[in-house]
C-alpha positions in Angstrom: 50.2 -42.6 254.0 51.6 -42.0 250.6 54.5 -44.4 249.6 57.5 -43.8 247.5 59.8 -46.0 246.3 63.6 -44.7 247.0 65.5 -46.0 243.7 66.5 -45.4 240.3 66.2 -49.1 238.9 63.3 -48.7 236.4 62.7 -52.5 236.4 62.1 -52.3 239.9 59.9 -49.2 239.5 57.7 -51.2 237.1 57.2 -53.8 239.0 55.8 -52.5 242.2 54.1 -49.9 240.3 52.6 -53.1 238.9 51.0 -53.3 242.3 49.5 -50.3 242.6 51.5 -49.4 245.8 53.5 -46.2 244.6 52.6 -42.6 244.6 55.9 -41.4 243.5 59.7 -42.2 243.6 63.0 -40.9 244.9 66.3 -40.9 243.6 69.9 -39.1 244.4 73.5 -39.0 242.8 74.2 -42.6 244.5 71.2 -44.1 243.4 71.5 -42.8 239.7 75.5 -43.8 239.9 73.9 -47.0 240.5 71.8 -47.7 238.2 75.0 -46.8 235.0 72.9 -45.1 232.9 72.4 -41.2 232.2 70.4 -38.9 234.7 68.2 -37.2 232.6 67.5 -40.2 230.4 66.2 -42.0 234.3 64.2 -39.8 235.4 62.1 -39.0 232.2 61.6 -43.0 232.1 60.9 -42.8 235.1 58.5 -40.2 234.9 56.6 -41.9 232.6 55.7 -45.4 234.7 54.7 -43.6 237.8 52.3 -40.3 237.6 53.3 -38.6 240.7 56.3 -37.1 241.5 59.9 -38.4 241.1 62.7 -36.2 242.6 65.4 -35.6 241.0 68.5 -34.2 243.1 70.5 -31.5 241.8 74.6 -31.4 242.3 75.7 -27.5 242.7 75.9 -26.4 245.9 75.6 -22.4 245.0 72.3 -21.2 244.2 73.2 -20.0 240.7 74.5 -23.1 239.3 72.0 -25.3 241.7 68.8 -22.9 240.1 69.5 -23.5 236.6 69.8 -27.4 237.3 66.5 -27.3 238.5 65.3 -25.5 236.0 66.3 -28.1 233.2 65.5 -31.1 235.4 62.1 -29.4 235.7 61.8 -29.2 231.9 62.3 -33.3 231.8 58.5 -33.7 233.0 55.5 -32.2 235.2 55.7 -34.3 237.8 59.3 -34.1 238.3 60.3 -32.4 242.2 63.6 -30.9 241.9 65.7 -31.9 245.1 67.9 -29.7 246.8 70.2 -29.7 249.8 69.1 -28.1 253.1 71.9 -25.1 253.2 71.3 -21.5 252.6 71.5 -21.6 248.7 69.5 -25.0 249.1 66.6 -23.0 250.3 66.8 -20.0 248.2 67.0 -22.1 244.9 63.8 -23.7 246.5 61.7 -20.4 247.2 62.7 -19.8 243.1 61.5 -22.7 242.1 58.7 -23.3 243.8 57.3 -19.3 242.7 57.8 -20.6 239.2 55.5 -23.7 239.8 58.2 -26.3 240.4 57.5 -29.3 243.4 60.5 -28.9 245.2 61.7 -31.9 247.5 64.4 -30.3 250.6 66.9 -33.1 251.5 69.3 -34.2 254.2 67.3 -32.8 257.2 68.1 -33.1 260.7 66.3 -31.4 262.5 63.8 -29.9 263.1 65.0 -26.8 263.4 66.0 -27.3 259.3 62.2 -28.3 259.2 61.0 -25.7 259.9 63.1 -23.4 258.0 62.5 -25.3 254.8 58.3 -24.8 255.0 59.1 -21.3 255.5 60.6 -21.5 252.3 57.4 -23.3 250.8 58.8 -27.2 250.3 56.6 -29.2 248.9 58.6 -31.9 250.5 61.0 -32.0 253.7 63.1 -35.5 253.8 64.3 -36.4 257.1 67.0 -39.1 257.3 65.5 -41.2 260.5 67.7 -43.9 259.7 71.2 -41.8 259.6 70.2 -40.6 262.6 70.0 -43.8 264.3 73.2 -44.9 263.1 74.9 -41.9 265.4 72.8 -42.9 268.4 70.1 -40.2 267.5 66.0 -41.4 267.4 65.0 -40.5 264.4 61.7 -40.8 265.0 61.9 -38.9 267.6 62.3 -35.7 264.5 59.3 -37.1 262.4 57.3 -36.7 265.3 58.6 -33.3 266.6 58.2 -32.0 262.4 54.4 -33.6 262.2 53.2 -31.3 265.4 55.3 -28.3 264.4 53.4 -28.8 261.0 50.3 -29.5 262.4 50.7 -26.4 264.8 50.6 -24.0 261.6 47.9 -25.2 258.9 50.0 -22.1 256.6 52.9 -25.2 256.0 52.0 -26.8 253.1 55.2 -28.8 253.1 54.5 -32.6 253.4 56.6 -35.4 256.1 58.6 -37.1 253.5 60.4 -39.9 256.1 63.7 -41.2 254.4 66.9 -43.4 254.8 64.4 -46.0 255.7 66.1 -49.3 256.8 63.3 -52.0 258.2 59.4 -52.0 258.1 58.8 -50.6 261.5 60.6 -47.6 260.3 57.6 -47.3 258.2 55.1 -48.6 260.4 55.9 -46.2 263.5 55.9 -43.4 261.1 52.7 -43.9 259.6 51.6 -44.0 263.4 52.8 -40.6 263.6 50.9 -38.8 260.8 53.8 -38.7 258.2 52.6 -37.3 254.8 54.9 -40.0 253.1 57.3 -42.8 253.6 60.0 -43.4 251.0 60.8 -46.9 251.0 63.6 -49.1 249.2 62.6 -51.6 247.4 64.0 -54.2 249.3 62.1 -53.1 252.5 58.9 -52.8 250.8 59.0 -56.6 250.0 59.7 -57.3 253.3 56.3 -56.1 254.0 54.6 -58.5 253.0 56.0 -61.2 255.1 54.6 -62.9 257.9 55.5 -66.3 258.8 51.5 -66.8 259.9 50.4 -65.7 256.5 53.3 -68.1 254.8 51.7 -71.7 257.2 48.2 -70.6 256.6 48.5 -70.0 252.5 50.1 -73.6 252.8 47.8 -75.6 254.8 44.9 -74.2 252.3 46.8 -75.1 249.4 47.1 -78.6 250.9 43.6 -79.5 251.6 42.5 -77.7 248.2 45.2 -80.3 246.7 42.9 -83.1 248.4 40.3 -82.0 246.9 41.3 -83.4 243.4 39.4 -79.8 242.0 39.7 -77.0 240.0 39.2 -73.5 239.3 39.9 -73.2 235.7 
């Protein structure tokens, strides 16, 4: 499983890509709002600390306008995947962009009904909102598994299981039990990760009897 980081805070990029954990990032209109600063100067920072791709999220919500913002943000750097909304002129901007060679991330999905409409129109990415949908009572992973076997069922779909609106690490957990492509994770939850109240006592006691040891490394 891939793992993206879902922020715009480039000191927080740094350091976990410090760690070699990240493939790519995530970011939308909140999480640039945010961070205070510019959109397009973000994401070509961004762009720069972390090799694969960063999506930024256009605003329009008609094909026209919503096309030639994701031609510019396209223009900020190659591995930038232009983000649009799963509507009509969400997926028609995507077919456009993706026949010019642009990675095109599809957001706010549902269903999987929307999932399967948006490989049709040759995502690179689908993002669906598993933890949204268990705020309203919904199981969202309940829809990343139903996407991964209609993906699986038809080897034509290119279009990778982005899981979003992550909100604890067993969202991440049970989806990478499921086969999804990716997982994008805030960073928050990605630090929470690590913890383990085992792993805390056990790093302790060693510490201790390496203290009584009077000894050292360097």
């Amino acid at each position: 499983m891939k793992f993206f980081v879902d922020t715009a805070d480039v000191a927080e990029i740094k350091d976990l890509a410090a760690s070699g954990l990240l493939d790519g990032v995530t970011t939308n209109p909140s999480l640039i709002m945010k961070s205070g600063r510019p959109m397009l100067e973000v994401i070509k920072e961004i762009c720069a600390i972390v090799p694969g791709p960063v999506s930024a999220e256009t605003v329009a919500t008609d094909h026209k306008m919503m096309l030639a913002e994701g031609r510019k943000l396209a223009k900020i750097a190659k591995n930038v995947a232009v983000k649009v909304p799963l509507t009509p002129d969400g997926l028609k901007t995507c077919k456009a962009l993706r026949e010019e060679g642009t990675k095109v991330n599809v957001t706010l999905c549902f269903s999987a009904a929307q999932a399967i409409l948006a490989a049709k129109s040759g995502a690179s990415f689908i993002s669906p909102f598993i933890g949204r949908l268990d705020d309203v009572g919904t199981d969202g992973m309940r829809l990343i598994a139903d996407i991964v076997q209609i993906y699986d069922a038809y080897p034509e779909f290119e279009t990778e299981v982005l899981v979003a609106s992550i909100r604890h690490p067993m969202h991440v957990v049970d989806a990478a039990k499921l086969g999804a492509d990716i997982a994008t994770i805030p960073p928050a939850i990605v630090r929470q990760m690590y913890n383990h109240p085992l792993t805390d006592k056990g790093l302790a006691a060693f510490l201790a009897d390496w203290a009584k040891t009077g000894q050292s490394i360097l």
